[in-house]
N, C-alpha and C positions, 0 to 999 in steps of 0.2 A: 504493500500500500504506500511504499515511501514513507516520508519525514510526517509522523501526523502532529510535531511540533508547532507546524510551519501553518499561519493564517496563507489559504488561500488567494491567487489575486483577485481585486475588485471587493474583498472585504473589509470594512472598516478595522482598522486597527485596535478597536476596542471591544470587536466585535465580542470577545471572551467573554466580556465582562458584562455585557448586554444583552447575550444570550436567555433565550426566555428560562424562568422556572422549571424545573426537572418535572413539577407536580403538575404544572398549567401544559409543558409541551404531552403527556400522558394523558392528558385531558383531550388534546388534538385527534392524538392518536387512536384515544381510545383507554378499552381497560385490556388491553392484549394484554400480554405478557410483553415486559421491557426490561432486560439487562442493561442498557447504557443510557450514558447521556448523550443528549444533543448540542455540545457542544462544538464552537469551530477550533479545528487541533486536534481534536477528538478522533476517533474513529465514528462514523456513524452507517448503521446497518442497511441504508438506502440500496446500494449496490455492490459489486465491485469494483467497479470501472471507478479509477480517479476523478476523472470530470464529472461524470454523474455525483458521485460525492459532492463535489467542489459546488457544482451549481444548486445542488439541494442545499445547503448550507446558504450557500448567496441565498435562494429563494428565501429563505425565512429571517435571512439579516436583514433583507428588504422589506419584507411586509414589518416587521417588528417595528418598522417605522412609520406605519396607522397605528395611532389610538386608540383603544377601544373600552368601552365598560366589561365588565364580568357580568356574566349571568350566571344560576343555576336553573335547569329544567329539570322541571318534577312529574313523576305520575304515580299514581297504586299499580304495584302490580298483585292482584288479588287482594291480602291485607297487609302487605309489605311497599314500606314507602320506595321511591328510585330515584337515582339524582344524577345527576351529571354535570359537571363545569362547563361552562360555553362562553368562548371567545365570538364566535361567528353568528352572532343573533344582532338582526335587522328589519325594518318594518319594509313594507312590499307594496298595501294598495292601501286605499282608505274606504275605497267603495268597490266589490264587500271587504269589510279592514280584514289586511292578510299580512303574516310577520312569517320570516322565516330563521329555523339558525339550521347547523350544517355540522353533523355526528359523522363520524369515521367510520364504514364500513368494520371496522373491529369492534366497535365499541360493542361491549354485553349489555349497556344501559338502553341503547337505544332499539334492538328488536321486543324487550319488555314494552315502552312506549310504543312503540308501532301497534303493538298488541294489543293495547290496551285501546289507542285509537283517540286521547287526550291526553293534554300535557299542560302544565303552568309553567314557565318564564315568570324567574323569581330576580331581580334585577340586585344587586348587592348593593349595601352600604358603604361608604368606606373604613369600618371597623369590622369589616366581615372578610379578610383575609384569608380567617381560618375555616372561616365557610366553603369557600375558592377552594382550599387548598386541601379540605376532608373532603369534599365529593370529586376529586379530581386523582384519590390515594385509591389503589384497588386492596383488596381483601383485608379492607376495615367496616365496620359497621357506617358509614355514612352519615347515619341520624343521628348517632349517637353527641346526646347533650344541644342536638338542636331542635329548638321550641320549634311548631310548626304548626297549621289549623287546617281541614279542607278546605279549599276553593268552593267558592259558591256553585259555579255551572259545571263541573267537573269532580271536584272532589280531591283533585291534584294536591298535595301541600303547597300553602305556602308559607316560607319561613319568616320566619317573625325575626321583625329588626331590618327587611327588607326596604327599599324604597317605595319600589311598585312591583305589579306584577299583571301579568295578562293569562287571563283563562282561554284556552285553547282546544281545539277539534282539528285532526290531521286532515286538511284539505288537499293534500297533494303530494307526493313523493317522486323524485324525481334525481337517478345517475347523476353522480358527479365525479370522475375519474373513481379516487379512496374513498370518496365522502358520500352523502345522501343528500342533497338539496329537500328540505325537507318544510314545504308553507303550510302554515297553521292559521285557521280561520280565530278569529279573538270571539268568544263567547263573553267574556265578560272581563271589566277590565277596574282594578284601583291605584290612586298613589295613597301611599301610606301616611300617616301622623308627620303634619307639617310642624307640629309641634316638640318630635322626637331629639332627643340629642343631637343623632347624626343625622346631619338632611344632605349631605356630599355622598358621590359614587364614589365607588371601588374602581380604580383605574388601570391599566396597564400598557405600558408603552418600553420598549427596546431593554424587554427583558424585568420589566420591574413593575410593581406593583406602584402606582401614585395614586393622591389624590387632589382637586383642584386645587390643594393649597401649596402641594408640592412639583407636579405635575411640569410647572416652569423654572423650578431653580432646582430641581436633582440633577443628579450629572448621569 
């Protein structure tokens, strides 16, 4: 494989250091099974071929540079809650209103929800990190120590200390290379206690968790 000391060309120089979270990139991925990290230097299990490496590595030093909120999607499955970390959650139409976010063909979380055929988008606060970062660890209990009520039109949880959250019906599924492009119709939808502590999102940008207050002056 060669020097895997060596950053790649065309990647930032700090790319190391920027590298997303080991718990959030497992969330991308899915709950497979994962030996390494994704790190650039690293080895990473993409392919063999160098360049194929190199540019999978580019590919995600580049997106790490959209912003994004953290979500959790939830559903029952039977009488067992399901959760899953979601980077890739986006709203779609207004009429009829359609959101979508985007699970990894691996993920064990998301053929539960397919099944089940509703889901809730639980949108994080910015003190819910370790919300992020428990539904994104596989072969741990998920809910464990997190409050949570049914959704109104669903039944989905949704967790408490969230900002907002939208009740969802699986409108549509649809291929996307590894991923499932997958839009959900909004059955019912809230923002939470404008009067709560925390009324800022949980953020993540080039590897790191922000939030507005930090979001401009972290390095």
């Amino acid at each position: 494989m060669g020097d895997v000391s060596e950053i790649p060309d065309g990647i930032s120089s700090d790319a190391r250091d920027t590298w997303p979270h080991p718990e959030l990139i497992q969330s991308w991925l899915g709950d497979a099974e994962v030996d390494f990290e994704l790190r650039p230097g690293e080895e990473v299990a993409v392919h063999d071929d160098p360049e194929a490496q190199a540019a999978a590595r580019r590919f995600r030093d580049v997106l790490g540079c959209f912003a994004s909120g953290i979500a959790v999607v939830t559903t029952m499955s039977g009488d067992e809650p399901v959760g899953i970390t979601c980077q890739s959650f986006s709203s779609v139409s207004l009429d009829p209103p359609l959101i979508t976010f985007i699970p990894a063909r691996s993920s064990r979380a998301w053929p539960l929800i397919q099944r089940a055929g509703r889901f809730c988008v639980n949108i994080l606060a910015a003190d819910q990190e370790h919300v992020s970062g428990q539904m994104a660890t596989k072969g741990v209990d998920k809910f464990a120590g997190i409050d949570w009520t049914p959704a109104a039109a669903t039944g989905s949880p949704v967790i408490t200390g969230t900002l907002a959250h939208l009740d969802c019906t699986i409108h549509a599924v649809y291929e996307g290379g590894d991923h499932f492009i997958v839009v959900g119709r909004v059955e019912h939808l809230e923002t939470h206690d404008p009067q709560a502590a925390v009324t800022e999102p949980l953020l993540f940008f080039k590897g790191r968790y922000r939030t507005t207050d930090t979001a401009n002056t972290a390095s």
